[in-house]
MDAnalysis code that builds the backbone (N, CA, C; Angstrom):
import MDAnalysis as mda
import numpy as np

u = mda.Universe.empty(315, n_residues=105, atom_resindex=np.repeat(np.arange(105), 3), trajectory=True)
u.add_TopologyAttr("name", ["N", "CA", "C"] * 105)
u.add_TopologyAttr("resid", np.arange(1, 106))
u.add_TopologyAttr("resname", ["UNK", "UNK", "UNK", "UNK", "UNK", "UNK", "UNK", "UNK", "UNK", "UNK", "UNK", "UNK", "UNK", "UNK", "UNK", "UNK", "UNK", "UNK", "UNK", "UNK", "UNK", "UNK", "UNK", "UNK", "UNK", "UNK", "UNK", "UNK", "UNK", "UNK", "UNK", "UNK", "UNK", "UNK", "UNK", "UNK", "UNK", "UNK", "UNK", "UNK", "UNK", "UNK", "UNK", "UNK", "UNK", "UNK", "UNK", "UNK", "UNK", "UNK", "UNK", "UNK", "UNK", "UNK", "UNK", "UNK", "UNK", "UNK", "UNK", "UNK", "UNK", "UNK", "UNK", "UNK", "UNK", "UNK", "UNK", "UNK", "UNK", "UNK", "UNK", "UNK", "UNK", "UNK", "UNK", "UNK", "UNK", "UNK", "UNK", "UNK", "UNK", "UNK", "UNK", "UNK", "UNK", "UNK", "UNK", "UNK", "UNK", "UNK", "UNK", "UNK", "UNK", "UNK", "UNK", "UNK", "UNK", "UNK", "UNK", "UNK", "UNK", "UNK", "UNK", "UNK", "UNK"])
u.atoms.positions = np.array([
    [-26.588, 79.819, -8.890],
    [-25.777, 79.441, -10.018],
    [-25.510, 77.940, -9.948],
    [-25.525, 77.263, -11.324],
    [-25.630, 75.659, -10.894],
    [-24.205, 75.247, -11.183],
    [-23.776, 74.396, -10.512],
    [-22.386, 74.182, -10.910],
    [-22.315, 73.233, -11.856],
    [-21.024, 73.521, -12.545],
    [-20.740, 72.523, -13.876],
    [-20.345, 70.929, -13.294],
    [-20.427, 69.941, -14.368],
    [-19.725, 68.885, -13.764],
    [-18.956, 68.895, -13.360],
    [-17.561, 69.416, -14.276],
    [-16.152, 69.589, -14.488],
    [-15.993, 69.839, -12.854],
    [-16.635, 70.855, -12.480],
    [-16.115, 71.416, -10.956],
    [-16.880, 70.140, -9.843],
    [-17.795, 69.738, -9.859],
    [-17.974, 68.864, -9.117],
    [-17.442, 67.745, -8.856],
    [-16.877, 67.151, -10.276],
    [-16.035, 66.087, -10.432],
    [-14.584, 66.177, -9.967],
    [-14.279, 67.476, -10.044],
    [-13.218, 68.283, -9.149],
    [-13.315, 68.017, -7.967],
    [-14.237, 68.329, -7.294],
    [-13.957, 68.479, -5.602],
    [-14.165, 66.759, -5.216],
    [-15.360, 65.991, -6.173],
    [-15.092, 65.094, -5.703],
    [-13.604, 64.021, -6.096],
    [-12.652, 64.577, -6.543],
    [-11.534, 63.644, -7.134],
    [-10.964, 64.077, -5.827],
    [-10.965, 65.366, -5.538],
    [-10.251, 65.972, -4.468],
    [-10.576, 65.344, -2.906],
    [-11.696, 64.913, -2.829],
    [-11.939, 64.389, -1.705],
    [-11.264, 63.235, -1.254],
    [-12.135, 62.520, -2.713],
    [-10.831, 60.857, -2.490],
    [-9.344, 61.017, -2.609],
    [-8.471, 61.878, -2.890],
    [-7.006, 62.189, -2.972],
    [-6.501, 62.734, -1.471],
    [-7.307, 63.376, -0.718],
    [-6.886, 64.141, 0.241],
    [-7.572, 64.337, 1.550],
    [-7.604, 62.951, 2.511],
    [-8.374, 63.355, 3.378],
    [-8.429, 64.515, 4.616],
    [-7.654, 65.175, 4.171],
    [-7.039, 66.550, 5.054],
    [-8.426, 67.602, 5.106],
    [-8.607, 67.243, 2.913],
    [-9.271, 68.286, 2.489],
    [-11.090, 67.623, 2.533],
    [-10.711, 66.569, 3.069],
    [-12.482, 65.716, 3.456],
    [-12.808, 66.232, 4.357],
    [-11.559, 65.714, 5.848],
    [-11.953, 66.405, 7.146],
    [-12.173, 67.962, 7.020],
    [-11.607, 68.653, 6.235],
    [-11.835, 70.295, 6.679],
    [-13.696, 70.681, 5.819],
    [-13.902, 69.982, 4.713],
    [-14.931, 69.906, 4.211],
    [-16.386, 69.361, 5.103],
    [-15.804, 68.210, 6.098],
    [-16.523, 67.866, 7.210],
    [-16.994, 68.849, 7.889],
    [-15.782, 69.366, 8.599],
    [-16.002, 70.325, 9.803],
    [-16.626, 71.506, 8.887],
    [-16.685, 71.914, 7.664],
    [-17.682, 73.227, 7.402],
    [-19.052, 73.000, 7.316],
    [-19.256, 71.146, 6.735],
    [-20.533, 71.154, 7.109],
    [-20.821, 71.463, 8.319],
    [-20.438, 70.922, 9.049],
    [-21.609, 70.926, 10.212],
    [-21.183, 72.289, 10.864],
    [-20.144, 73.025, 10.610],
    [-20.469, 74.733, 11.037],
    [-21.401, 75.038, 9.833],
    [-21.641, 74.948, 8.814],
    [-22.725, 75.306, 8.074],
    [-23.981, 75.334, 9.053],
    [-24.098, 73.890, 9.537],
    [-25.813, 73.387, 9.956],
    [-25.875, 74.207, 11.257],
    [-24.728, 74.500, 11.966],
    [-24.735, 75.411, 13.044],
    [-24.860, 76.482, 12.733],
    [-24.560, 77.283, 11.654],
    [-25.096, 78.474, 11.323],
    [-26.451, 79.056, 10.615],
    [-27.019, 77.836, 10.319],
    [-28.098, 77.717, 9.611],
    [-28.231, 77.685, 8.198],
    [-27.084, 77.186, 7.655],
    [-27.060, 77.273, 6.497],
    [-27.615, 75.910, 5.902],
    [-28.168, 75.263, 5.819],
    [-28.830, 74.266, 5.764],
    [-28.500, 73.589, 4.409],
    [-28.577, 74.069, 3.428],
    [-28.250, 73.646, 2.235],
    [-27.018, 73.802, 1.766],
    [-26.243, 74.217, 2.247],
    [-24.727, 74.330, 1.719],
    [-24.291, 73.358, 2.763],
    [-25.096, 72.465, 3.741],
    [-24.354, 71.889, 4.512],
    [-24.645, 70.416, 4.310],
    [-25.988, 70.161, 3.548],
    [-26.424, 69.320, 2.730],
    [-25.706, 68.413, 1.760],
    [-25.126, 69.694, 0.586],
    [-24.777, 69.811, -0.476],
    [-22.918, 68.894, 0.222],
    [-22.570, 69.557, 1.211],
    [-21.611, 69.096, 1.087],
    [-21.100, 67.804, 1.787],
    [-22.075, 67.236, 2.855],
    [-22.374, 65.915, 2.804],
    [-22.375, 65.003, 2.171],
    [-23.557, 65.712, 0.842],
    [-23.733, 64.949, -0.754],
    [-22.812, 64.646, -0.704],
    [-21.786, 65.399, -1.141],
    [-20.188, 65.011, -1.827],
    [-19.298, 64.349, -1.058],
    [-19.674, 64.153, 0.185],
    [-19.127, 63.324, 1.008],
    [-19.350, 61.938, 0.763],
    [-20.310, 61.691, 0.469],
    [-20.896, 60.620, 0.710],
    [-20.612, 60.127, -0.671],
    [-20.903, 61.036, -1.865],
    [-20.456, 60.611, -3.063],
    [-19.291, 59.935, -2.975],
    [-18.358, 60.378, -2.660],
    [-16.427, 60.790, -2.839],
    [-16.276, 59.262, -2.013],
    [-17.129, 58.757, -0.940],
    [-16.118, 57.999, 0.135],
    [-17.260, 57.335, 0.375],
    [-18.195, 56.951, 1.628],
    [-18.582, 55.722, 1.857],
    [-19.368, 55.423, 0.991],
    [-20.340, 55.690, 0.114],
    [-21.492, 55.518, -0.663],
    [-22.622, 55.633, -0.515],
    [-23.576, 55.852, -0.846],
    [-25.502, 56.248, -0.587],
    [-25.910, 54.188, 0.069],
    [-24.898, 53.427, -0.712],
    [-25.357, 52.269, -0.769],
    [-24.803, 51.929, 0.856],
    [-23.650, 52.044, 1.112],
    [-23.134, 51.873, 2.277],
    [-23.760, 52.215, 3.464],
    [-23.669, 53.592, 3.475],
    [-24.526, 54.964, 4.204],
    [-25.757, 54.191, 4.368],
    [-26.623, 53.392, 3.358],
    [-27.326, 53.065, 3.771],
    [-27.810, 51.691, 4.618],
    [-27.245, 50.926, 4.582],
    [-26.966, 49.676, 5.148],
    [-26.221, 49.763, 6.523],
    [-25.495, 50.870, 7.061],
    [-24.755, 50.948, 8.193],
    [-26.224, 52.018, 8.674],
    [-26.974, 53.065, 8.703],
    [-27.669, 53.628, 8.993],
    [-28.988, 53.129, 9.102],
    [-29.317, 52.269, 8.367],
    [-30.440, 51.673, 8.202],
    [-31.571, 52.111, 7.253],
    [-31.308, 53.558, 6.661],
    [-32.595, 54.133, 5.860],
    [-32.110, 53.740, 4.856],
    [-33.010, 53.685, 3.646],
    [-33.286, 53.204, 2.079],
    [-31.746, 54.419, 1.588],
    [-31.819, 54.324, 0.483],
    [-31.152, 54.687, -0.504],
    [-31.692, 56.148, -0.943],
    [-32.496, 55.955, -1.103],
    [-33.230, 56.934, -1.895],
    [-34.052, 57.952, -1.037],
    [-34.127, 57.295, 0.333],
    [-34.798, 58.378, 1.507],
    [-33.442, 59.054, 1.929],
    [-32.401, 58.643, 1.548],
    [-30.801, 59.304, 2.122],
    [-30.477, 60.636, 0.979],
    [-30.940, 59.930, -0.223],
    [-30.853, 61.058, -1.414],
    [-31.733, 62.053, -1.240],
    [-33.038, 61.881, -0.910],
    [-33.730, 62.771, -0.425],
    [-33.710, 63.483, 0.785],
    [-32.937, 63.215, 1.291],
    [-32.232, 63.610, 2.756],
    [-31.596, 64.864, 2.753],
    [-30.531, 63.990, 2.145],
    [-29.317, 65.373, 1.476],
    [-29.206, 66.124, 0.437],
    [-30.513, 65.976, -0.433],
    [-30.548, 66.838, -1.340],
    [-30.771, 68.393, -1.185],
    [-30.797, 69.131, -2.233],
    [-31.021, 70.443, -2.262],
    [-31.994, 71.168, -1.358],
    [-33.526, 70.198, -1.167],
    [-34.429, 70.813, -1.068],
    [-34.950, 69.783, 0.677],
    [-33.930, 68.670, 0.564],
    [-33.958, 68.225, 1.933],
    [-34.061, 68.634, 3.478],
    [-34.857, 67.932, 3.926],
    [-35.149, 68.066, 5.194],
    [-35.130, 67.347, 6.686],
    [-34.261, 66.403, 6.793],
    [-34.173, 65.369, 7.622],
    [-34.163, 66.427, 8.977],
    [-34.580, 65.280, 9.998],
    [-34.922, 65.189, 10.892],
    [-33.345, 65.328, 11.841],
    [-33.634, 66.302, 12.736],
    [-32.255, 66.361, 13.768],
    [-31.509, 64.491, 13.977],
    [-32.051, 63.817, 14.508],
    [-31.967, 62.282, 14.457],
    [-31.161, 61.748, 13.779],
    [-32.071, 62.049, 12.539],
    [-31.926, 61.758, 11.139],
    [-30.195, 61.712, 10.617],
    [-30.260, 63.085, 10.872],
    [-29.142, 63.748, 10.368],
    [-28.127, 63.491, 11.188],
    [-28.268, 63.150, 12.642],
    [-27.129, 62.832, 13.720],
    [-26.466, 61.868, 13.037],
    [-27.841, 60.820, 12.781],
    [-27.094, 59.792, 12.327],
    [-26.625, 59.659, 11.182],
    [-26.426, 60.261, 10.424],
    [-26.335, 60.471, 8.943],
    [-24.589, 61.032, 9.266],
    [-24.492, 61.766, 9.659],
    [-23.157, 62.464, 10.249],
    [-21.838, 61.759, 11.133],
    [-22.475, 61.014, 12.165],
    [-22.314, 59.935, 12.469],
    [-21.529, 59.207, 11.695],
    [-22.374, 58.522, 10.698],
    [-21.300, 57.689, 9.827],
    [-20.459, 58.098, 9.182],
    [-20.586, 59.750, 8.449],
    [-19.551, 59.946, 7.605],
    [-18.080, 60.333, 8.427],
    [-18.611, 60.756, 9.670],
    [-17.348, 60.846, 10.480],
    [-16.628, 60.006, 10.778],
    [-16.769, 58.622, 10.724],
    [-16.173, 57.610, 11.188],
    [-15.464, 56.871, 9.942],
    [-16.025, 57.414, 8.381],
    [-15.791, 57.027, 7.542],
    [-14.387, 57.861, 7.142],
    [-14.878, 59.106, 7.685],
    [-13.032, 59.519, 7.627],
    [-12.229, 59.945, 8.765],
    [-12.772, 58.881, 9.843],
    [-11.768, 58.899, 10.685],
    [-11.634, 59.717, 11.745],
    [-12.641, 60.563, 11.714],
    [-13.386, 61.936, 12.660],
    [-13.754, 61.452, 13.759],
    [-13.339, 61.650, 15.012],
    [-13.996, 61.798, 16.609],
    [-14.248, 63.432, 16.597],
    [-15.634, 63.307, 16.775],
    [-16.203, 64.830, 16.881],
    [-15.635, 65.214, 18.778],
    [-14.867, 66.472, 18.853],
    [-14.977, 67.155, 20.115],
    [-15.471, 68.072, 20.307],
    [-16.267, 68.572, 21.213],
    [-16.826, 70.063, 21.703],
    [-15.787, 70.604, 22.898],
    [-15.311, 72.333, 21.947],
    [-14.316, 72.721, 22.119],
    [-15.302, 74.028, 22.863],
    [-15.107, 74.439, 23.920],
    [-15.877, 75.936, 23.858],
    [-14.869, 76.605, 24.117],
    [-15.378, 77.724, 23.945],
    [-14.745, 79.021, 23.581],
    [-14.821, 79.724, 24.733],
    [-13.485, 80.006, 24.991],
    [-13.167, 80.872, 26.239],
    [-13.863, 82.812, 25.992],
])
């Protein structure tokens, strides 16, 4: 089902208003990519990246093009473990995220 603007423009107003609701959006990506959900973890990167540092930014602090980042995180994207570290990398720092590994008793 494709989503409407209205709702996208939603979550992204919501992002920039509330970084509570960035960080918790963070942390599902990457339990997404840990669960294998690959494209819902994509998708919500996208909007990360939309909402807060920029494709333009993202790209100049990362070093890849613009448009290899869009193709990155798109729908049908495929980056490279690396790739994507580093891709993650920045958005974490963009909101303020120190990633910890917590294990589970």
């Amino acid at each position: 089902m494709a989503l409407t603007r209205d709702y996208k423009e939603t979550v992204l107003a919501d992002i920039k208003r509330d970084p509570k609701y960035a960080r918790a959006l963070y942390a599902e990506a990457v339990n997404s990519l840990l669960e294998g959900e690959t494209e819902v973890a994509l998708s919500i990167l996208r909007d990360l990246v939309h909402a807060g540092i920029t494709f333009k930014q993202l790209a100049k602090q990362t070093g890849f093009g613009e448009k290899t980042l869009h193709r990155m995180l798109s729908r049908r994207g495929n980056p490279t473990a690396k790739n994507l570290f580093a891709v993650t990398k920045i958005i974490s720092q963009d909101l303020g995220i120190k990633p910890q590994l917590k294990l589970a008793a």
